[in-house]
C-alpha positions in Angstrom: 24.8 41.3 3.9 25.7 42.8 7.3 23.2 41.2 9.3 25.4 38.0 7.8 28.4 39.7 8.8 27.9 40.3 12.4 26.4 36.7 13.0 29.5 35.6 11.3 31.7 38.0 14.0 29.5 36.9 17.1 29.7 33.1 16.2 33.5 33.5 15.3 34.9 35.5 18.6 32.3 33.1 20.5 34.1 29.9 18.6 37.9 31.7 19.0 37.4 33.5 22.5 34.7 30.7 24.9 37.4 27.7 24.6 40.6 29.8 25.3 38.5 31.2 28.5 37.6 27.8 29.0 41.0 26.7 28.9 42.9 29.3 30.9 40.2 28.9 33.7 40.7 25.0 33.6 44.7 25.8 34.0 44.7 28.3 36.7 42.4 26.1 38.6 45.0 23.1 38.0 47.6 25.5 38.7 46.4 26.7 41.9 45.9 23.2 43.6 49.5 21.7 41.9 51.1 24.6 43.0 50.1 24.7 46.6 50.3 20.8 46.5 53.7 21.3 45.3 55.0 24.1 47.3 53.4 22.3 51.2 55.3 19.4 50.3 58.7 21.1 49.4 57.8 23.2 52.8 57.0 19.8 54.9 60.5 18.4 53.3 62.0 21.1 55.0 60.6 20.5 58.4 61.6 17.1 58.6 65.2 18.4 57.6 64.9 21.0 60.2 63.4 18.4 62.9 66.3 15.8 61.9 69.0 18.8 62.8 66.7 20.0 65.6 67.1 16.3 67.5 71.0 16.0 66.9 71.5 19.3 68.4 69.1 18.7 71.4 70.1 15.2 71.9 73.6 16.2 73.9 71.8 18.8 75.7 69.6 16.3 76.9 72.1 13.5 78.0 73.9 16.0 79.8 70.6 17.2 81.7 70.5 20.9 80.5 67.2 21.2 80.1 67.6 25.0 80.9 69.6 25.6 77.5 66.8 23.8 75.5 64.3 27.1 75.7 66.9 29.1 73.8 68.4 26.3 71.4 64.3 26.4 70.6 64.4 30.2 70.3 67.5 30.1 67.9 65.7 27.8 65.5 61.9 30.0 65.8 64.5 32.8 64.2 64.9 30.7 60.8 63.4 32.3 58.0 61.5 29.1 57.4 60.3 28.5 60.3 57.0 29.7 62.2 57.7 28.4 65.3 59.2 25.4 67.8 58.7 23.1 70.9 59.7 20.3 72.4 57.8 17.7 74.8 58.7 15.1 77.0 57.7 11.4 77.0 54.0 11.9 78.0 53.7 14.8 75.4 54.3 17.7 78.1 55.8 20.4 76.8 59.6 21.6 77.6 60.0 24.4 75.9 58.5 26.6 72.9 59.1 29.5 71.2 56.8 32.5 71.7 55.3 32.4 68.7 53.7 29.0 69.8 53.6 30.2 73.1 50.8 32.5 72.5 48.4 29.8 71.1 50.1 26.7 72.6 46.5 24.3 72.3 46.7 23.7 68.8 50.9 23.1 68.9 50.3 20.5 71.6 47.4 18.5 70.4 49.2 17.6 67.8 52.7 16.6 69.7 51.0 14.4 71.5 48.9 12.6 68.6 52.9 11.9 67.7 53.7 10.9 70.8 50.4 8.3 71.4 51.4 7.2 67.8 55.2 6.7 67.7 54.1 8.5 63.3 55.0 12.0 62.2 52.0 14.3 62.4 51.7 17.2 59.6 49.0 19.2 59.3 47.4 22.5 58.0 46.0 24.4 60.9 45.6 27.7 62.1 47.2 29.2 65.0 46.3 32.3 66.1 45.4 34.4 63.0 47.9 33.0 60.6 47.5 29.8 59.0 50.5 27.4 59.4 51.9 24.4 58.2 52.6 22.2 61.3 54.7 18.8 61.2 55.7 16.5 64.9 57.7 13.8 64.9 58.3 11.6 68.0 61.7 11.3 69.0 63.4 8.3 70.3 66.6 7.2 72.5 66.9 11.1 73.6 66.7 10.8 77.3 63.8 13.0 78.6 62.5 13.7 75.1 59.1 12.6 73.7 58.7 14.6 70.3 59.3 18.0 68.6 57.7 20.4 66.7 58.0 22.7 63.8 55.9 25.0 62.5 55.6 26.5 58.7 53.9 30.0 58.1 52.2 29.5 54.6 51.6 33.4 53.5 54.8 33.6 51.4 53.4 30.2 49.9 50.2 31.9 49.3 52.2 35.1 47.9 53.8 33.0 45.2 50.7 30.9 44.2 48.6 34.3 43.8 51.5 35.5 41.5 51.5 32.5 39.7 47.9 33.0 39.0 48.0 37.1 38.0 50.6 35.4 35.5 48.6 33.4 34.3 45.7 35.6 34.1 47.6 38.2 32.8 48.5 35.9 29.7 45.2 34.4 29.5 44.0 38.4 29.2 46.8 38.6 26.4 45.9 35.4 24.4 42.4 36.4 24.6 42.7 39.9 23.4 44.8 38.5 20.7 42.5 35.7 19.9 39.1 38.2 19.5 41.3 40.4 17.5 41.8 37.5 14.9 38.7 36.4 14.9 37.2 40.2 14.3 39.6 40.5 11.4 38.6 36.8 9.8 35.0 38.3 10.4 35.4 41.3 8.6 38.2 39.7 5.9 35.5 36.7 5.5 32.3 38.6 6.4 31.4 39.5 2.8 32.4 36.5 0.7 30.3 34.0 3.3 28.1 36.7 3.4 27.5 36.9 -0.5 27.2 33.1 -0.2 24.4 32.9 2.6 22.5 35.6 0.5 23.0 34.4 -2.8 21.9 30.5 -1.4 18.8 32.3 0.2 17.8 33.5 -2.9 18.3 30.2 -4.4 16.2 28.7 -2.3 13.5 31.4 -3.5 13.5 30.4 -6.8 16.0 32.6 -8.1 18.4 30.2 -10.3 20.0 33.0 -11.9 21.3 34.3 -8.9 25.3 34.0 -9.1 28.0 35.1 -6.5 31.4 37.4 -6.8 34.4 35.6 -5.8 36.8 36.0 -2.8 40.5 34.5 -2.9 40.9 34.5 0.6 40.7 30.8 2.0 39.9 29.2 -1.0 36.6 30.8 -1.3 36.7 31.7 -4.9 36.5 28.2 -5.6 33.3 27.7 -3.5 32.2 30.7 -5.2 32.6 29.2 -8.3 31.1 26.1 -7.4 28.2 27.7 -6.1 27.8 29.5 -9.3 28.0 26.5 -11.2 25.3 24.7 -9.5 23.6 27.8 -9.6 23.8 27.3 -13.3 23.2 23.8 -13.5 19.8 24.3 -11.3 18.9 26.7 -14.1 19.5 24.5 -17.0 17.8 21.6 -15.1 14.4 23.9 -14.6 14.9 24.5 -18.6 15.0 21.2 -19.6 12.2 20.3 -16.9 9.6 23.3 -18.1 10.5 22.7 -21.9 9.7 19.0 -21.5 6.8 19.5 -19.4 5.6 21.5 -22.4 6.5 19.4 -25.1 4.7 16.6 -22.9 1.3 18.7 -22.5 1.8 19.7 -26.5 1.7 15.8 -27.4 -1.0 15.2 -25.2 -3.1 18.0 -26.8 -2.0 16.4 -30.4 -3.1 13.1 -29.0 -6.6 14.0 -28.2 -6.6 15.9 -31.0 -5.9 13.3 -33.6 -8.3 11.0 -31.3 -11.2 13.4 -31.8 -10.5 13.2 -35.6 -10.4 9.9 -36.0 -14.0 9.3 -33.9 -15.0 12.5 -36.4 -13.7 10.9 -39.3 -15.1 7.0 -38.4 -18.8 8.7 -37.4 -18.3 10.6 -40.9 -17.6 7.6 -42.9 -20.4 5.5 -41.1 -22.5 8.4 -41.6 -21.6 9.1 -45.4 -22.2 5.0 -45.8 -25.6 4.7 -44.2 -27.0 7.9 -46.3 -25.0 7.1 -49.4 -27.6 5.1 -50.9 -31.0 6.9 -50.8 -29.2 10.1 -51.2 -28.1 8.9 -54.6 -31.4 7.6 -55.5 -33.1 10.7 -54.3 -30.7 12.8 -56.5 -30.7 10.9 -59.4 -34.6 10.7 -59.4 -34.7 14.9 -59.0 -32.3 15.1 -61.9 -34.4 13.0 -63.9 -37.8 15.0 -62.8 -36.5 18.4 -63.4 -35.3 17.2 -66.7 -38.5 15.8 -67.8 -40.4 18.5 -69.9 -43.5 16.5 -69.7 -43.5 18.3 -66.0 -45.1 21.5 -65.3 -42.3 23.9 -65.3 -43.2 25.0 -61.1 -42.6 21.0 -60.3 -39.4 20.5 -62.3 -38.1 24.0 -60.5 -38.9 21.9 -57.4 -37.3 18.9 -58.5 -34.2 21.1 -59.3 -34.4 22.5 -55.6 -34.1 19.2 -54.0 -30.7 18.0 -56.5 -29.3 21.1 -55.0 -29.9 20.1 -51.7 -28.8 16.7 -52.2 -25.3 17.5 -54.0 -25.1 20.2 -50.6 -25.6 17.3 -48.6 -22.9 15.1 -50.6 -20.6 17.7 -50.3 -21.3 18.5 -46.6 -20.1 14.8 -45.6 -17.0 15.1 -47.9 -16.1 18.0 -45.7 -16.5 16.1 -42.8 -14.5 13.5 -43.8 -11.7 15.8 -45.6 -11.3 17.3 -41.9 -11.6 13.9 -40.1 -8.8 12.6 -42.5 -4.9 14.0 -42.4 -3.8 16.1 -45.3 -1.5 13.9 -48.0 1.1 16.2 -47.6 2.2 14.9 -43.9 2.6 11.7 -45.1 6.4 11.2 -44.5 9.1 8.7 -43.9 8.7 7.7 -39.5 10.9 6.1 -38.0 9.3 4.0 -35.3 12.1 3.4 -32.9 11.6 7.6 -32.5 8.3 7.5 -31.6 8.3 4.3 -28.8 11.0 6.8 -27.2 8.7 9.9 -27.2 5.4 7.6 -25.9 7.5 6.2 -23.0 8.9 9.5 -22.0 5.5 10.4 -22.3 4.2 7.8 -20.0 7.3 7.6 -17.6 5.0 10.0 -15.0 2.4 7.0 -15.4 4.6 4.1 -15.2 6.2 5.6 -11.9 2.9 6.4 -10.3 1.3 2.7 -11.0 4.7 1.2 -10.1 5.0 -0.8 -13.8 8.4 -1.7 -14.9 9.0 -0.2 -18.1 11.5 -2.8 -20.4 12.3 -1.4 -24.2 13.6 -3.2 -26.6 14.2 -1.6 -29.9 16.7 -2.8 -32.7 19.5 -0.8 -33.9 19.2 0.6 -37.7 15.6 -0.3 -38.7 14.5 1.5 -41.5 11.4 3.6 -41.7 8.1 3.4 -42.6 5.8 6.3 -44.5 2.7 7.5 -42.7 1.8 10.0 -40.8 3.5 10.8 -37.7 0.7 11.5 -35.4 -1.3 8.8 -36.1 1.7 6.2 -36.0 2.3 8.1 -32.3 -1.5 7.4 -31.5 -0.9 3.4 -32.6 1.7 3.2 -30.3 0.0 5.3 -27.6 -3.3 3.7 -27.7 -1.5 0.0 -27.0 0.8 1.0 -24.4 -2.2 3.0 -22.3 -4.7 -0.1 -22.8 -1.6 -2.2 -21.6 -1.0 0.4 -18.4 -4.6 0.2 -17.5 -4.6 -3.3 -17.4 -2.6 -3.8 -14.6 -3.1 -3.3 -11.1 -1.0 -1.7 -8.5 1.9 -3.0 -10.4 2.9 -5.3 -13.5 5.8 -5.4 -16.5 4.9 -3.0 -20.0 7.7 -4.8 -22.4 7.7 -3.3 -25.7 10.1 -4.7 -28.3 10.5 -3.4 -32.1 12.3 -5.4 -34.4 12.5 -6.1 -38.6 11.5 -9.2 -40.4 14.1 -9.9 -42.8 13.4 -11.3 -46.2 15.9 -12.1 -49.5 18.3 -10.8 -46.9 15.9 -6.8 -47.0 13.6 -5.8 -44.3 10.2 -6.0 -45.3 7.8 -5.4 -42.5 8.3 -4.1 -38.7 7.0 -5.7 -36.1 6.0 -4.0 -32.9 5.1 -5.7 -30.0 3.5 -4.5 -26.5 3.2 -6.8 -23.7 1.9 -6.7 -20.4 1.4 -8.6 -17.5 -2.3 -8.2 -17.0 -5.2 -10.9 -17.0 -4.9 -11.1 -21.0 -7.6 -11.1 -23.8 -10.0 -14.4 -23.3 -9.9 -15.9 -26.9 -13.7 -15.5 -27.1 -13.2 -12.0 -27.1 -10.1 -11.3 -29.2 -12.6 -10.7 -32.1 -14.8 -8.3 -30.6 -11.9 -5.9 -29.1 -11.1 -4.6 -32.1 -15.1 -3.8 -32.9 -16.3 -0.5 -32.5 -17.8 0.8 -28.9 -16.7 -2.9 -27.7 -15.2 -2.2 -23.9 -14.4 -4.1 -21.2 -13.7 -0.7 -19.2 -16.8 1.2 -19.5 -17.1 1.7 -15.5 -14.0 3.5 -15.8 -15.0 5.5 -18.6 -13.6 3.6 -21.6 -15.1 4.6 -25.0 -14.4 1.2 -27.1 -12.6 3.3 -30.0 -8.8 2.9 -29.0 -8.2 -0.7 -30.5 -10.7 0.6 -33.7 -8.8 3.2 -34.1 -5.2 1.1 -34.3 -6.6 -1.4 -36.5 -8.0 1.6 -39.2 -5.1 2.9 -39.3 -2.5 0.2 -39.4 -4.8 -1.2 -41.9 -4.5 2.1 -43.7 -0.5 1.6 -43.8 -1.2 -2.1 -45.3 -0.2 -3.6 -41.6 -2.3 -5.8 -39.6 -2.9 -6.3 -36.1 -2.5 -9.1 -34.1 -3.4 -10.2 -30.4 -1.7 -13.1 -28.5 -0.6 -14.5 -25.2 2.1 -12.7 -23.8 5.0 -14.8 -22.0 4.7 -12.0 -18.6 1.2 -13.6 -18.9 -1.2 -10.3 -20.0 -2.1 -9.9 -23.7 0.8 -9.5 -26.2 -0.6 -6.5 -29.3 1.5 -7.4 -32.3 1.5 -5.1 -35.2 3.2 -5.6 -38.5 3.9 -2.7 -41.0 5.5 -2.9 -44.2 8.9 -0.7 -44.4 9.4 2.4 -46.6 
């Protein structure tokens, strides 16, 4: 829980705080270059004012040829506040007089007066002269007599004054914003840090295997209802893993029934043919015993023989009706079965099957058929057996239609018939009476015994039903059983 809490603070004050530190960086680098942008040209606007007075108040001087008034009248203006520093040149760009600002690094002053002079265009310029760096604008000068150009100059340190004040401002707010901005985000840490972190833990656990793992609920942000969403799919997950396990073992319980009532039936056919074959002598062996040991003609040690082997015989006799007492289902399950109950437990059964070989399942059953009185199991073993031979009978894919439906007659049902189809190569019609024969397979490389289609037809034949193979319109073998109705 706290491990979840402080990745849930770290990734919050690194979501809040990066992009407002981002941002403010962004804006006082914009701010620096509009503001010094900004503030030059206000400062260059104000040298080509102070140039336009500058020529009006020389240009008298000029005409009436004091050029020795000129060095002070360029004094006078170096004193502005704004201004740096002054000169003025002649035609060919030679200088008349400049203030001693200028005069102490005149090179830089006068290379640009005369690019304005060699031009006849305004020159403006950041450059340095001396150690301070200046803002320097020339502008030729025209109908003055004797006049070629003048010059202004700019100091930029209170421009550079105001734009690092601008930008402590602005850092000073950006410091506020994003002390402000990790306090938030540590609060909606802490405020949030256990309900998200009672969710991360609880879906952890989930992912385990822990479905009963459930989650207490928070109402800040709305989490209570995630909360209770997450315990209700925690739930649902549970219920779905129920449902899965009980009908995995309901599944594995049929199948256990299935071969069980299989073994039976091969117990209960090998019993009979058994109890048939030996019926016959065994009789005639008993009956000729009885007949010996009751003959008092016999010495008394043979007839006590004779005796011996009527015992053995009637142990016999009764050893087979075992056999086939166990092979066969007591009376007493004998009960009404409805059949449209058991298609729906074989093809639930199957579905696993059917997915796997990628065979297209179609049911068809009708609504409000009656029932008919056997026993469960072995109508469940009917239905099994055709729908497995049908399975196996197709390829990679195919069609398993079963449809179940009443004959009416006088307006009554009187027999069921169920039909499985498939869309396999068929039955060849030379063969449709050996299939039902017992051991007769057509599958004995994969292991296929020859009792399934027996096995159907004892005990449909058992009910008083029949069993009936045809062409099948998907264009396999269509298994058609009739049973008479309860």
């Amino acid at each position: 829980m706290n491990l979840a809490r402080k990745r849930l603070t770290r990734k919050l004050l690194a979501l809040f705080t990066v992009p407002v530190v981002l941002c403010f960086v962004a804006g006082g680098v914009a701010a620096f270059w509009t503001s010094r942008e900004t503030l030059l040209g206000g400062a260059d606007r104000a040298l080509a004012d102070q140039l336009a007075t500058l020529r009006i108040a020389v240009e008298p001087l000029a005409a009436l040829g004091r050029d020795g008034d000129l060095g002070g009248l360029v004094e006078r203006v170096a004193a502005e506040e704004t201004v740096h520093g002054c000169s003025l040149y002649d035609e060919r760009g030679a200088p008349l007089a400049r203030s001693s600002l200028l005069a102490a690094d005149p090179a830089v002053a006068d290379a640009a007066a005369a690019r304005a002079v060699a031009t006849a265009e305004a020159v403006h310029d950041v450059l340095r002269i001396g150690d301070r760096e200046v803002l320097v604008r020339a502008e030729p000068v025209r109908g003055v007599r004797g006049l070629g150009a003048a010059l202004m100059t700019h100091e930029l340190g209170p421009v550079d004054r105001m734009i690092e004040l601008t930008l402590l401002r602005l850092a000073l707010t950006g410091g506020v914003v994003v002390l402000v901005v990790s306090a938030l985000a540590f609060w909606l840490s802490r405020a949030l840090g256990r309900g998200l972190g009672d969710l991360v833990h609880g879906a952890e656990r989930i992912a385990a295997g822990d479905l009963g793992t459930r989650v207490r609920a928070s109402h800040l942000l709305e989490l209570d209802r995630v909360a209770r969403a997450f315990n209700e799919m925690s739930g649902s997950l549970a219920e779905a893993r129920e449902k899965l396990l009980s009908a995995e073992a309901s599944r594995h319980d049929l199948a256990a029934r299935m071969r069980h009532a299989q073994a039976l039936t091969v117990v209960g056919q090998v019993a009979g043919s058994f109890a048939h074959e030996i019926g016959s002598p065994l009789n005639t062996i008993l009956g000729w015993s009885r007949l010996s040991a009751a003959d008092d003609a016999i010495p008394e040690g043979v007839r006590r023989q004779f005796e011996t082997i009527s015992a053995q015989c009637e142990r016999i006799t009764r050893i087979v009706q075992r056999m086939l007492a166990v092979a066969r289902p007591p009376s007493d399950l004998v009960q009404p079965v409805h059949l449209g109950e058991v298609v729906r437990e074989v093809t639930a059964f199957l579905a696993p099957d059917l997915r796997a070989r990628r065979v297209d399942l179609r049911v068809d059953v009708a609504e409000g058929l009656p029932p008919v009185t056997a026993v469960r199991d072995q109508v469940m073993q009917v239905v099994m057996n055709l729908c497995v031979n049908a399975i196996q009978a197709q390829s990679g894919s195919g069609t398993l239609r079963i449809s179940l439906a009443a004959e009416v007659e006088d307006a009554r049902p009187k027999t069921l018939c169920l039909e499985v189809a498939d869309a396999g190569p068929g039955v060849p019609e030379e063969l449709r009476g050996q299939i039902f024969e017992p051991f007769y397979t057509t599958k004995r490389a994969s292991g296929g015994t020859g009792l399934g289609l027996p096995i159907v037809t004892d005990i449909v034949r058992e009910l008083g039903g029949k069993v009936e193979v045809r062409d099948a319109p998907e264009g396999g073998a269509l298994f058609r059983v009739i049973l008479p109705v309860t």
